[in-house]
mmCIF file of the C-alpha atoms, coordinates in Angstrom:
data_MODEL
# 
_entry.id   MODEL 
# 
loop_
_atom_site.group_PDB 
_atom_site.id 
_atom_site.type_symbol 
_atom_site.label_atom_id 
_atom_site.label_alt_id 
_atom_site.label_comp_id 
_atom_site.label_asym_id 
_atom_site.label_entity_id 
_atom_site.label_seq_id 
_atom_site.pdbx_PDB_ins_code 
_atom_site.Cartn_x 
_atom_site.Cartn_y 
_atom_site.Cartn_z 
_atom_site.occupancy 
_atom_site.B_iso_or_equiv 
_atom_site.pdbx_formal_charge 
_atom_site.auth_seq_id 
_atom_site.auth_comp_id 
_atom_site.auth_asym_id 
_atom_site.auth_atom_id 
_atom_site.pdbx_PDB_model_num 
ATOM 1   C CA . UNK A 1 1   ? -19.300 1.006   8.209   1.00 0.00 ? 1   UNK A CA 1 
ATOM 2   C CA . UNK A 1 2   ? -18.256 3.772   5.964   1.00 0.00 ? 2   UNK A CA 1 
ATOM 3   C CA . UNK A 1 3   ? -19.438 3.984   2.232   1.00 0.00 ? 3   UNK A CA 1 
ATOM 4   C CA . UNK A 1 4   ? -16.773 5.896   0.135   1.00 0.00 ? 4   UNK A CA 1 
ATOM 5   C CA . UNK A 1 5   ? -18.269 7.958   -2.456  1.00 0.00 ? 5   UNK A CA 1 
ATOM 6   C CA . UNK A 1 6   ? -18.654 6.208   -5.858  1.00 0.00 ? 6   UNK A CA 1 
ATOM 7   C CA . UNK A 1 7   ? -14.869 6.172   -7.899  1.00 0.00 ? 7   UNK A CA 1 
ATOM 8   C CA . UNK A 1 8   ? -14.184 8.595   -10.521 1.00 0.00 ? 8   UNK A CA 1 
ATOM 9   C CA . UNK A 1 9   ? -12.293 7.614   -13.593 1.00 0.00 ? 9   UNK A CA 1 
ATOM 10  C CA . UNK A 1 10  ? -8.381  7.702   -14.222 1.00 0.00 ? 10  UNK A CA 1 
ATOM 11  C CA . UNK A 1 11  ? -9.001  11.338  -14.549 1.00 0.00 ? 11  UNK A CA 1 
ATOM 12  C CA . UNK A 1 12  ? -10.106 11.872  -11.015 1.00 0.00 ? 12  UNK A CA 1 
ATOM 13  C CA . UNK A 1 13  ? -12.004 14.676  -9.624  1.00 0.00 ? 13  UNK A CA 1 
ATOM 14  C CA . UNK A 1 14  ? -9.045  17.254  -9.503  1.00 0.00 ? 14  UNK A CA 1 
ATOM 15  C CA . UNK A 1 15  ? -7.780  16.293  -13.345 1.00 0.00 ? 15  UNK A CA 1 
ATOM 16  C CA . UNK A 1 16  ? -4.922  19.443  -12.959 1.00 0.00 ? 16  UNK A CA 1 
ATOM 17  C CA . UNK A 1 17  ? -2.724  17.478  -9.919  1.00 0.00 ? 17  UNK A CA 1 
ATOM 18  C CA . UNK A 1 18  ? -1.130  14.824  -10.422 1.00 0.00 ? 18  UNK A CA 1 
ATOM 19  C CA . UNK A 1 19  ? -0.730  12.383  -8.463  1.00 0.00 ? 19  UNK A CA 1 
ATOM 20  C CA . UNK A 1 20  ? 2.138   12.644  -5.960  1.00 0.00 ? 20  UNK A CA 1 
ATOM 21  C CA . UNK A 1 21  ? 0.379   16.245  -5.435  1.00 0.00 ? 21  UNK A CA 1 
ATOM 22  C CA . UNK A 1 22  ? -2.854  14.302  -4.893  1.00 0.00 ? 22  UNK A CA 1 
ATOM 23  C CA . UNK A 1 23  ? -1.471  12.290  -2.071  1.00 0.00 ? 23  UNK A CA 1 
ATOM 24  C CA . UNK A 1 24  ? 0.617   15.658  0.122   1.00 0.00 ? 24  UNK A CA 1 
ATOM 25  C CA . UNK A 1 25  ? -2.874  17.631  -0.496  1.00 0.00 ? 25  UNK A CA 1 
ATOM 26  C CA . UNK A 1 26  ? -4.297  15.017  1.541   1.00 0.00 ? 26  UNK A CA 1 
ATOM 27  C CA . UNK A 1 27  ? -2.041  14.430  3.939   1.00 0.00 ? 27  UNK A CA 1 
ATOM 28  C CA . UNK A 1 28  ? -1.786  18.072  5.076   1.00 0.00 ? 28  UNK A CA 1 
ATOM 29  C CA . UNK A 1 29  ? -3.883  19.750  7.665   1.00 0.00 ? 29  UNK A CA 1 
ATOM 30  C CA . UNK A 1 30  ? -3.976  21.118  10.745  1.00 0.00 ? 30  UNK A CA 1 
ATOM 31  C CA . UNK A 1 31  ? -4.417  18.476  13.341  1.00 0.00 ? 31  UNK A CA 1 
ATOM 32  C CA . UNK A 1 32  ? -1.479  15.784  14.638  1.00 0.00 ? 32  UNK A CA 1 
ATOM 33  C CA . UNK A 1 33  ? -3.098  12.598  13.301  1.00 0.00 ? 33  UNK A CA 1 
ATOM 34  C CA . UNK A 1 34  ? -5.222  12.147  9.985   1.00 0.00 ? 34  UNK A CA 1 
ATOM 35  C CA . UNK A 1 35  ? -7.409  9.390   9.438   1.00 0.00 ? 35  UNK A CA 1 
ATOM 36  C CA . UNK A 1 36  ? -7.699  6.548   6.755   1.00 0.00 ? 36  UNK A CA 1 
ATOM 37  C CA . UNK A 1 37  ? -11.145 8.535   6.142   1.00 0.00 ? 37  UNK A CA 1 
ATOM 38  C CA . UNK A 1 38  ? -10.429 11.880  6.073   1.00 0.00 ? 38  UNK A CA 1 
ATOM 39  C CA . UNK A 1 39  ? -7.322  10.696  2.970   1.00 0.00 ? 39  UNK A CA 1 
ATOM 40  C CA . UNK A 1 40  ? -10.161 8.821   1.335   1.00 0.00 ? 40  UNK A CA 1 
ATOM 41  C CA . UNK A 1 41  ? -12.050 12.304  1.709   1.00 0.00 ? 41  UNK A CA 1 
ATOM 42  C CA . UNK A 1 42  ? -9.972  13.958  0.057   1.00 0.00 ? 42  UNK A CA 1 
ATOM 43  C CA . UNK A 1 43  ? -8.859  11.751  -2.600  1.00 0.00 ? 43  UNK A CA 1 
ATOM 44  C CA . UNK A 1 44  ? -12.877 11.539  -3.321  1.00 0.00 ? 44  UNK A CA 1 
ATOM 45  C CA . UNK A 1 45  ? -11.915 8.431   -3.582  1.00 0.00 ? 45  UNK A CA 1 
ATOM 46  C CA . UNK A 1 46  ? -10.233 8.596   -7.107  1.00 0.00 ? 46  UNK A CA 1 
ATOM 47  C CA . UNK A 1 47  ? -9.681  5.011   -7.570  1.00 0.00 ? 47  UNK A CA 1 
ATOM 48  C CA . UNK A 1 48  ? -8.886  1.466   -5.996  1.00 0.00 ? 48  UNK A CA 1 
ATOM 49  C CA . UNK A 1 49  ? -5.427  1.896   -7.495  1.00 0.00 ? 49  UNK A CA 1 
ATOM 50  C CA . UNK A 1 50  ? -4.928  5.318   -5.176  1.00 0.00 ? 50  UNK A CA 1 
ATOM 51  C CA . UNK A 1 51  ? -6.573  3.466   -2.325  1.00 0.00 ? 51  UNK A CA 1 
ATOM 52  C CA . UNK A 1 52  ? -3.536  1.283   -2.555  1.00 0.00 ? 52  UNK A CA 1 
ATOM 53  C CA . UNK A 1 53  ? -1.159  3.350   -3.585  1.00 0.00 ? 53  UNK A CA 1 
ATOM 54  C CA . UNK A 1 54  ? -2.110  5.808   -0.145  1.00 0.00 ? 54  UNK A CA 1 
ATOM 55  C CA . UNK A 1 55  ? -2.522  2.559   1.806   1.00 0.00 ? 55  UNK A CA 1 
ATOM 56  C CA . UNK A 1 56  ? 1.164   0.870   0.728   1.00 0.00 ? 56  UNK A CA 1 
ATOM 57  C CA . UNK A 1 57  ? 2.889   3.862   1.114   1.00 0.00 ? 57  UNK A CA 1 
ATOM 58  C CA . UNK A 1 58  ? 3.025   4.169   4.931   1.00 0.00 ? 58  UNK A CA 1 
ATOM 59  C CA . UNK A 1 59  ? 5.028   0.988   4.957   1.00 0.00 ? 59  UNK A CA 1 
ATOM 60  C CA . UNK A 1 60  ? 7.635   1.768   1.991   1.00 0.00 ? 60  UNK A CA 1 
ATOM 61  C CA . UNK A 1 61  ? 8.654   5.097   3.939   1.00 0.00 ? 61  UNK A CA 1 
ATOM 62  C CA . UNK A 1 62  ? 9.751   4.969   7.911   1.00 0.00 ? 62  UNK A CA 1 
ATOM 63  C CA . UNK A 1 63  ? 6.865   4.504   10.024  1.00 0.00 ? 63  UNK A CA 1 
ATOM 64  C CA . UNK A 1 64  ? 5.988   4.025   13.839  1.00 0.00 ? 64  UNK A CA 1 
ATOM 65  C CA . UNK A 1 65  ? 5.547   0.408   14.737  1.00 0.00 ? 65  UNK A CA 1 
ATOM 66  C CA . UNK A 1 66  ? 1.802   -1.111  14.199  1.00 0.00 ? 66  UNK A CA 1 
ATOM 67  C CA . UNK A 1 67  ? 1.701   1.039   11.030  1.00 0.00 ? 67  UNK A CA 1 
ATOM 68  C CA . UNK A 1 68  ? 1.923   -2.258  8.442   1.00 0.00 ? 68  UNK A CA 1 
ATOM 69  C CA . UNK A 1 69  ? -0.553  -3.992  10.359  1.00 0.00 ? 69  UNK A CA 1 
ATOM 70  C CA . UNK A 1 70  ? -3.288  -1.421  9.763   1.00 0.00 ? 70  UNK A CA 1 
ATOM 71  C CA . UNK A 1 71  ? -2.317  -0.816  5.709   1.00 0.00 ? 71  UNK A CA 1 
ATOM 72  C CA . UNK A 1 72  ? -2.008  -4.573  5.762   1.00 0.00 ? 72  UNK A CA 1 
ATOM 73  C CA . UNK A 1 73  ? -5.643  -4.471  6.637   1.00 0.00 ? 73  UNK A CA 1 
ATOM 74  C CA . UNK A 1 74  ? -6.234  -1.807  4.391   1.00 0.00 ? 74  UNK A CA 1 
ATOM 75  C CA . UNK A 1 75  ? -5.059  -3.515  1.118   1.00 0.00 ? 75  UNK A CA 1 
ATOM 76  C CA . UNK A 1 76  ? -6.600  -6.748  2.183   1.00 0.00 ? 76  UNK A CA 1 
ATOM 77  C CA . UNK A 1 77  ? -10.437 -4.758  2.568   1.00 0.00 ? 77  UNK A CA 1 
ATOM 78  C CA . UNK A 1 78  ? -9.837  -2.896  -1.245  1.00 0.00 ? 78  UNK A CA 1 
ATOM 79  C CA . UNK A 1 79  ? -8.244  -5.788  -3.090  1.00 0.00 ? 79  UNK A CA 1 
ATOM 80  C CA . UNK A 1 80  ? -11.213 -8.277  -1.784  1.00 0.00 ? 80  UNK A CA 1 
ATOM 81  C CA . UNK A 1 81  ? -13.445 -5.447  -3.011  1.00 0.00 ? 81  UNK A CA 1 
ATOM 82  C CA . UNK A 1 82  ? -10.990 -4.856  -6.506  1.00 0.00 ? 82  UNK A CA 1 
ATOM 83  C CA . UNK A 1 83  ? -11.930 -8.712  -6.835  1.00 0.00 ? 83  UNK A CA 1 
ATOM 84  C CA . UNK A 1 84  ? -15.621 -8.922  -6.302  1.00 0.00 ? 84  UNK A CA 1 
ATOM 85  C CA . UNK A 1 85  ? -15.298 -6.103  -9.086  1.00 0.00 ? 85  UNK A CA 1 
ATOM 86  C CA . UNK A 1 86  ? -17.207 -3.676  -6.795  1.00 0.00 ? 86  UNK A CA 1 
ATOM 87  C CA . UNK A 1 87  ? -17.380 0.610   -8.268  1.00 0.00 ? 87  UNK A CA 1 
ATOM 88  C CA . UNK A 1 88  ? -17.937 1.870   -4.790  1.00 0.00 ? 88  UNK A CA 1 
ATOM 89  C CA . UNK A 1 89  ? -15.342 1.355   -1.842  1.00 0.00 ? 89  UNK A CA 1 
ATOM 90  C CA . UNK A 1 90  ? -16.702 0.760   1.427   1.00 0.00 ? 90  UNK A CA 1 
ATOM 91  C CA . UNK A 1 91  ? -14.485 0.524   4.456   1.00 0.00 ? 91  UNK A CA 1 
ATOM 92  C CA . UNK A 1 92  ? -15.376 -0.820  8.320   1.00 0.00 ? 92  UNK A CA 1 
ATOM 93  C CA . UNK A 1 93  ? -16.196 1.940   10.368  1.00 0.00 ? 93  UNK A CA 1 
ATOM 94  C CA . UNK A 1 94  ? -13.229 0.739   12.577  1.00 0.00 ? 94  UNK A CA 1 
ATOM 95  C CA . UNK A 1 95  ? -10.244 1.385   10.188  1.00 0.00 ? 95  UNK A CA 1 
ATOM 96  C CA . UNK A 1 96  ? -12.097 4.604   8.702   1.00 0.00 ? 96  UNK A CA 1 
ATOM 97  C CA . UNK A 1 97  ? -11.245 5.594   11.858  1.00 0.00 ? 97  UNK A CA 1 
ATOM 98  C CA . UNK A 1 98  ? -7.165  4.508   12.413  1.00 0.00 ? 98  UNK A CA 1 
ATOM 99  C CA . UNK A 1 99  ? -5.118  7.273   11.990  1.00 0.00 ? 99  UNK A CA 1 
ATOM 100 C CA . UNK A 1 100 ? -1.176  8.118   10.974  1.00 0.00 ? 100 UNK A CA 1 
ATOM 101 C CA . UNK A 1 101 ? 0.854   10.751  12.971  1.00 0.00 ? 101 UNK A CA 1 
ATOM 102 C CA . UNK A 1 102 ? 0.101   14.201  9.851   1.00 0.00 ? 102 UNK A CA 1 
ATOM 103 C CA . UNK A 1 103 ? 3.820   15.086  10.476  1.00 0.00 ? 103 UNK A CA 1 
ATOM 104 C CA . UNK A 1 104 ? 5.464   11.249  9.906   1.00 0.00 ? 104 UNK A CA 1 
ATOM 105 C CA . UNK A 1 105 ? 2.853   11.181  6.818   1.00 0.00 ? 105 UNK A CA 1 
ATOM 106 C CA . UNK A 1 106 ? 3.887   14.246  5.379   1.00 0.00 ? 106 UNK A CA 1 
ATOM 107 C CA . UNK A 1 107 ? 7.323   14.214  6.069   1.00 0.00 ? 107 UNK A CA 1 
ATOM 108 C CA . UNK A 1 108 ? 7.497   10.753  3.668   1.00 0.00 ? 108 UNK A CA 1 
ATOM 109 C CA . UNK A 1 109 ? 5.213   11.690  1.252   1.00 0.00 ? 109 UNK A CA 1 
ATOM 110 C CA . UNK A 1 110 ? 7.405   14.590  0.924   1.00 0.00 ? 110 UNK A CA 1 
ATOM 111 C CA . UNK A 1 111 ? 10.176  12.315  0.839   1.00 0.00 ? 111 UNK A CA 1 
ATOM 112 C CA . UNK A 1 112 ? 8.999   9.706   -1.893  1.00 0.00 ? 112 UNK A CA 1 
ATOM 113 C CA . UNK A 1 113 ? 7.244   12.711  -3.894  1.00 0.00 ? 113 UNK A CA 1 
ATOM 114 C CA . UNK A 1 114 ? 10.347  12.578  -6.609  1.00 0.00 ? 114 UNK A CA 1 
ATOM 115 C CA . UNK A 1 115 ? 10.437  9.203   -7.284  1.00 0.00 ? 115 UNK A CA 1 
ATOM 116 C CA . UNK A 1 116 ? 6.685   9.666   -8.401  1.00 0.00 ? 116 UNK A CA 1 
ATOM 117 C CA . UNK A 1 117 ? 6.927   13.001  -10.349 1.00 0.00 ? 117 UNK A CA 1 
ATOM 118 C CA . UNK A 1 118 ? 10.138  10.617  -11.582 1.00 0.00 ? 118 UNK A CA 1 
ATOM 119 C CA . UNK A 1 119 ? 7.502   8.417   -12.420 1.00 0.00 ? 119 UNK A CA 1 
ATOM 120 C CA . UNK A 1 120 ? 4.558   10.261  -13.622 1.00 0.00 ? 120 UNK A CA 1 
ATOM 121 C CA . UNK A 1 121 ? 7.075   11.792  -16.577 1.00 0.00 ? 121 UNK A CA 1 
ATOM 122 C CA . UNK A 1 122 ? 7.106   8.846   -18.444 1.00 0.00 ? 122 UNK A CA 1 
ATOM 123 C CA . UNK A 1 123 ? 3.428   7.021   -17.264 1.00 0.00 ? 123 UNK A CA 1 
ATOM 124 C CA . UNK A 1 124 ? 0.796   7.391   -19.763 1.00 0.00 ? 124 UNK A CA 1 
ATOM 125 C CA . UNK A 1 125 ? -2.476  4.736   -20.880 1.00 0.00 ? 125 UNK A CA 1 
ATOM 126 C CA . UNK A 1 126 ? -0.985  2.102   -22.666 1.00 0.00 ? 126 UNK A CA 1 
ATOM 127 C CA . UNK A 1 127 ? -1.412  -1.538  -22.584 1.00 0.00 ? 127 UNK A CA 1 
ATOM 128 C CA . UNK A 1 128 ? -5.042  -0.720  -21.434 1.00 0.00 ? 128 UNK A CA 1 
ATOM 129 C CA . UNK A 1 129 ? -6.420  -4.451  -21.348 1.00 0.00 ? 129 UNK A CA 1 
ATOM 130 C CA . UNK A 1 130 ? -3.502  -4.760  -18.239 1.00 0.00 ? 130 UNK A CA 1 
ATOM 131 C CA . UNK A 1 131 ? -5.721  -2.059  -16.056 1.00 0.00 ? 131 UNK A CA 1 
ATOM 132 C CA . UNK A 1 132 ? -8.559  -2.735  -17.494 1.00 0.00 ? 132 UNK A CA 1 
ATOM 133 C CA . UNK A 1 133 ? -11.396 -4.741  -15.155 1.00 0.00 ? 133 UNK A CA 1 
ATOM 134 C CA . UNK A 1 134 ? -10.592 -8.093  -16.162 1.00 0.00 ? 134 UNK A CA 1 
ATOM 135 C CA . UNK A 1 135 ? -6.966  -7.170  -15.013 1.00 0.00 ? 135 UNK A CA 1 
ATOM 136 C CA . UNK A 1 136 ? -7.829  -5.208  -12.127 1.00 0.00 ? 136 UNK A CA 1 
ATOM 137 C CA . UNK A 1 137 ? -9.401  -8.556  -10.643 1.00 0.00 ? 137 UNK A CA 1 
ATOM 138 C CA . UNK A 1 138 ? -6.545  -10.365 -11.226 1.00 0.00 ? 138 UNK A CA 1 
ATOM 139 C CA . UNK A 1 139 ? -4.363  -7.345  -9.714  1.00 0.00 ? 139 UNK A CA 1 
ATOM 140 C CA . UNK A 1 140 ? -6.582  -7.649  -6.946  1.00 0.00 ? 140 UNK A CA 1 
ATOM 141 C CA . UNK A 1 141 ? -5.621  -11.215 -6.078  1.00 0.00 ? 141 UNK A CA 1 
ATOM 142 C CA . UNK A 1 142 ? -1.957  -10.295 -5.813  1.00 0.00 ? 142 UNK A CA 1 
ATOM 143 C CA . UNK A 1 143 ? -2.594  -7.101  -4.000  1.00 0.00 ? 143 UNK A CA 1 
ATOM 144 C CA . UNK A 1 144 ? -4.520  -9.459  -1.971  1.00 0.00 ? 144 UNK A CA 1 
ATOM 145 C CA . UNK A 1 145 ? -1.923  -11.942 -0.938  1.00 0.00 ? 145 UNK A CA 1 
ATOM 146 C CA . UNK A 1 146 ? 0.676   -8.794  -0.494  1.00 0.00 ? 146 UNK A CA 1 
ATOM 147 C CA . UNK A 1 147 ? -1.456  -7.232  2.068   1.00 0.00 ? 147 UNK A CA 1 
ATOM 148 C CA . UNK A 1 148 ? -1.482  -11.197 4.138   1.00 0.00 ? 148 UNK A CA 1 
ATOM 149 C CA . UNK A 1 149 ? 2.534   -10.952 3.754   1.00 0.00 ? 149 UNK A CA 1 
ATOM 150 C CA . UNK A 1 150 ? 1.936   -7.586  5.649   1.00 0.00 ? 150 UNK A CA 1 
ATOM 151 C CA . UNK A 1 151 ? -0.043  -8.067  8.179   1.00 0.00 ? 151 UNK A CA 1 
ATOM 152 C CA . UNK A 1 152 ? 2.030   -11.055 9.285   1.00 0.00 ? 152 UNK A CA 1 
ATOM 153 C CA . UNK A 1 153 ? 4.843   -9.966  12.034  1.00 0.00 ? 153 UNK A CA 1 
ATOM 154 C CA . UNK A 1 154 ? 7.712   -10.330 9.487   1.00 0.00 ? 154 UNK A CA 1 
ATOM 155 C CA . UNK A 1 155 ? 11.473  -9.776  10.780  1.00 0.00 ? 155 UNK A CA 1 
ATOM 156 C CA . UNK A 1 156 ? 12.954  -5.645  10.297  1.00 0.00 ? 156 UNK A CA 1 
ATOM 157 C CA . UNK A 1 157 ? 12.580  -4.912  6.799   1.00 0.00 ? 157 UNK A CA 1 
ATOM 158 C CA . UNK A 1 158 ? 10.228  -7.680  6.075   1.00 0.00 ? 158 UNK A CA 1 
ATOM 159 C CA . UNK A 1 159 ? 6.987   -5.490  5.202   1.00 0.00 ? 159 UNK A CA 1 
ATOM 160 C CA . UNK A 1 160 ? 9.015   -3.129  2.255   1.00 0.00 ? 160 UNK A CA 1 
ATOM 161 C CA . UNK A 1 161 ? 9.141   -5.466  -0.132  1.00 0.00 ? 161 UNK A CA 1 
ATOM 162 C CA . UNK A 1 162 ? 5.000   -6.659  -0.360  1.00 0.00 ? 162 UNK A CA 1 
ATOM 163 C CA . UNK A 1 163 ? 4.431   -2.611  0.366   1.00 0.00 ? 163 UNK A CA 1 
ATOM 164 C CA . UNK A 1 164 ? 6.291   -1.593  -2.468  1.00 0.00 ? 164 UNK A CA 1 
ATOM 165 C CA . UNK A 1 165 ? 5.069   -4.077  -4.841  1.00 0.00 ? 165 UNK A CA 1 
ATOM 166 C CA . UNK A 1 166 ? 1.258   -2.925  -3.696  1.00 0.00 ? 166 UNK A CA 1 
ATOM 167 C CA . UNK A 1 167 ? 2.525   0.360   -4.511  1.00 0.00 ? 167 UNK A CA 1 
ATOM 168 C CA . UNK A 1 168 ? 3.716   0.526   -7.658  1.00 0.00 ? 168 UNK A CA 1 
ATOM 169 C CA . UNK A 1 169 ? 0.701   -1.628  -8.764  1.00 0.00 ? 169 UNK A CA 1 
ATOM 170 C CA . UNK A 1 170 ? -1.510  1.132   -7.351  1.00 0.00 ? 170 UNK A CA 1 
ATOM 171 C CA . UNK A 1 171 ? 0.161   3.750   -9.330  1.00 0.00 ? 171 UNK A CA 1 
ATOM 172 C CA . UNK A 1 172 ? -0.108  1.561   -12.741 1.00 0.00 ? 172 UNK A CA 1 
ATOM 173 C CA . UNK A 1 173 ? -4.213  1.332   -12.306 1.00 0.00 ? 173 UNK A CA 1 
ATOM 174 C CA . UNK A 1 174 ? -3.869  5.081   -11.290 1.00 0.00 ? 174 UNK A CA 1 
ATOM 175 C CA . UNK A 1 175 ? -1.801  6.192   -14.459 1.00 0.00 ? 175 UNK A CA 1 
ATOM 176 C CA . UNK A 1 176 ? -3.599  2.927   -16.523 1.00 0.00 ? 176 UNK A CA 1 
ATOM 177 C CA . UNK A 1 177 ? -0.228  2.457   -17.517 1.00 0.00 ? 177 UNK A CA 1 
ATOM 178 C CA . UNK A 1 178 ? -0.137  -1.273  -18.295 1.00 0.00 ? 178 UNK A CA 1 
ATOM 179 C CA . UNK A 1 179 ? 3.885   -0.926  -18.907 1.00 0.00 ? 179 UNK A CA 1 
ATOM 180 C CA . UNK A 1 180 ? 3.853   0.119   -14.865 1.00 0.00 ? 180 UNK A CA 1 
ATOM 181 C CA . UNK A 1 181 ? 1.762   -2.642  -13.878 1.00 0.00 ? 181 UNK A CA 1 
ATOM 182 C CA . UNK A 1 182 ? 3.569   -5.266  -15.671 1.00 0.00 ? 182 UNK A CA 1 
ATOM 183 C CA . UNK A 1 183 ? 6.715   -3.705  -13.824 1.00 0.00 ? 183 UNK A CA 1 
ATOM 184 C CA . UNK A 1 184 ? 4.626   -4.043  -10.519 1.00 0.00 ? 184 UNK A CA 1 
ATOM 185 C CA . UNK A 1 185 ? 4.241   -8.017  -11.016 1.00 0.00 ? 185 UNK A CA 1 
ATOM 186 C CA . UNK A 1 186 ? 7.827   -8.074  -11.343 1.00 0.00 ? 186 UNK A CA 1 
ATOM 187 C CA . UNK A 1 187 ? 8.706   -6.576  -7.954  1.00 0.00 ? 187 UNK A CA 1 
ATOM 188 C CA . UNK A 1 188 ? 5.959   -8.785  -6.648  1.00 0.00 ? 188 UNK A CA 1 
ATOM 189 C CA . UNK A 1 189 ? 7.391   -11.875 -7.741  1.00 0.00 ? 189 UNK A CA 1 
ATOM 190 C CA . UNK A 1 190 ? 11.097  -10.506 -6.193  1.00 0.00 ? 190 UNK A CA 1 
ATOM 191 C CA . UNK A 1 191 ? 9.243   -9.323  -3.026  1.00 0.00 ? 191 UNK A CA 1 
ATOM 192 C CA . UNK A 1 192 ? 8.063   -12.790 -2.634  1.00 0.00 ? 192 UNK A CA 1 
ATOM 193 C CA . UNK A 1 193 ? 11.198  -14.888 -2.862  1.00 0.00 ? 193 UNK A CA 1 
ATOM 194 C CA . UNK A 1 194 ? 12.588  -11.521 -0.716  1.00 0.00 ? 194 UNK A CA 1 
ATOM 195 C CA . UNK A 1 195 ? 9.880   -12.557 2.505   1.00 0.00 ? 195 UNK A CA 1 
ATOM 196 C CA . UNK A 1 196 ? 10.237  -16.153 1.389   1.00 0.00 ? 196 UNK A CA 1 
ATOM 197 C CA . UNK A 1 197 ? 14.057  -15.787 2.647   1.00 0.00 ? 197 UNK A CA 1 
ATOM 198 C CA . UNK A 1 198 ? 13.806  -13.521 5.839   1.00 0.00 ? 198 UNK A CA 1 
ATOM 199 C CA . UNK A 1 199 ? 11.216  -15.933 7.046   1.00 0.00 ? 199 UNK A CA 1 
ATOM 200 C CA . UNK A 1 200 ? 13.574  -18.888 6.313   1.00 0.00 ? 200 UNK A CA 1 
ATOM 201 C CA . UNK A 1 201 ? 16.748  -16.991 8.045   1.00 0.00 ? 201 UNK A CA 1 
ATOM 202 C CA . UNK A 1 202 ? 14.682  -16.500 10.941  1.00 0.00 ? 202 UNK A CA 1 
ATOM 203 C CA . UNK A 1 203 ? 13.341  -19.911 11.218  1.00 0.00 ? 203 UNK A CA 1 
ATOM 204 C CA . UNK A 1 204 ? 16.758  -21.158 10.596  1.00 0.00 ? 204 UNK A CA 1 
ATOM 205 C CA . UNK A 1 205 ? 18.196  -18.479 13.407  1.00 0.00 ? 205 UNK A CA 1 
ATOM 206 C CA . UNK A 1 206 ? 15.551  -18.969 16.139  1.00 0.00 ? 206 UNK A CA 1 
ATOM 207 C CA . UNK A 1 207 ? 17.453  -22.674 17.466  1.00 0.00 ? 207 UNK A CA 1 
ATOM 208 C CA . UNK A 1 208 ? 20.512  -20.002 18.377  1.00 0.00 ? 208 UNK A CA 1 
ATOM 209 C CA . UNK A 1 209 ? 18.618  -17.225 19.685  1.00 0.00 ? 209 UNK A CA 1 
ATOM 210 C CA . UNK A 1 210 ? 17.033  -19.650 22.062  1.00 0.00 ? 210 UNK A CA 1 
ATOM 211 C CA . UNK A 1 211 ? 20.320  -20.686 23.522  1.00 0.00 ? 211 UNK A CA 1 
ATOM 212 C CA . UNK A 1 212 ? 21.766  -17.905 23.766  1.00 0.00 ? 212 UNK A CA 1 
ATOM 213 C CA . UNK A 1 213 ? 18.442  -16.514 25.639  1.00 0.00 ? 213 UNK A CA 1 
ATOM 214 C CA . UNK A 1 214 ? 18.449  -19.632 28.096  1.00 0.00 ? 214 UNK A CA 1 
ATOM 215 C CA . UNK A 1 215 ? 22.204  -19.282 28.525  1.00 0.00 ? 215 UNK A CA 1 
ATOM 216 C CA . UNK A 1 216 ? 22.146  -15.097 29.241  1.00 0.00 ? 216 UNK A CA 1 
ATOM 217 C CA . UNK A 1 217 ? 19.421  -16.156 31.716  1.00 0.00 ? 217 UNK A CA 1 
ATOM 218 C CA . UNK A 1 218 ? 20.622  -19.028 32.915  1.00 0.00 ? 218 UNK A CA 1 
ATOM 219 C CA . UNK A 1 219 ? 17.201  -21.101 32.314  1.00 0.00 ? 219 UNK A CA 1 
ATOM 220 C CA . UNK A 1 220 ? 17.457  -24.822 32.629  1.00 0.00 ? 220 UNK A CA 1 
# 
């Protein structure tokens, strides 16, 4: 198992970079992959909301297959911790060590870095009792049942929606912008009835794709 140094407060232990800067500084290096520990590393672990933020992100931007399984697994270990109400983040020794191709990771963070300097212009602490620990349980518990929708082998597309919701839920505990958060349970709600379809179209598709298999091969 790994034990993540003890989590700093929303002003983190590098207060002059913001976030999106926060999450390229770690993601850059020297080697081809970077592991789920050495981003932890050197995020010093700022907070559960940037644990999620990091972990969602590698499923909102393109990704090499397998990628939302391991966030999926991610966001389910730090939102049962967010729950319990834990301070320190611990991690299996197993995922600590899963790893992301540096240049994919980059190259999206890279990509997605406006939309969160987009965001971070207006984000400031307000509606404080929404990040506050009370709410952070309760954000857990949603995080929580994202991360199950991700894990699961959803159709093409399938994982964005939970991903994104997890992520801009992780950047409202980051910023403790309540305002963001409350926008979070929003998209979580429309990422739900989002799955809730593609899992019904492909229910309601598999009937013809298994004629059309046992025709094309001719199975009787």
């Amino acid at each position: 198992m790994t034990n993540i140094p003890p989590i700093s407060d929303a002003s983190g232990p590098h207060p002059g970079l913001s976030t999106s800067d926060l999450l390229l500084a770690a993601a850059r290096g020297e080697s081809e992959r970077v592991t789920v520990a050495e981003i932890l590393d050197a995020l010093d672990a700022r907070a559960f909301g940037l644990a999620t933020l990091i972990f969602a992100i590698p499923s909102v931007i393109p990704m090499p297959p397998g990628v939302p399984t391991v966030v999926g697994i991610a966001l389910l270990i730090v939102s049962v911790q967010m729950v319990m109400g834990r301070q320190e983040l611990w991690l299996p020794k197993f995922l600590s060590k899963q790893g992301f191709p540096r240049k994919a990771l980059v190259s999206g963070f890279e990509k997605i870095k406006p939309q969160l300097e987009f965001v971070e212009k207006f984000a400031r602490p307000r509606l404080l009792a929404l990040t506050g620990k009370a709410a952070t349980i309760l954000i857990g518990v949603v995080i929580m049942i994202m991360a199950i929708v991700l894990i699961l082998p959803l159709p093409p597309g399938g994982n964005f929606p939970p991903a994104l919701a997890c992520a801009v839920l992780g950047m409202g505990l980051v910023e403790r912008d309540g305002v963001i958060v409350l926008v979070g349970l929003v998209v979580t709600v429309a990422a739900s009835v989002a799955v809730y379809f593609l899992i019904a179209l492909l229910i309601g598709a598999l009937p013809g794709i298994t004629n059309w298999f046992a025709s094309a091969f001719d199975f009787s």
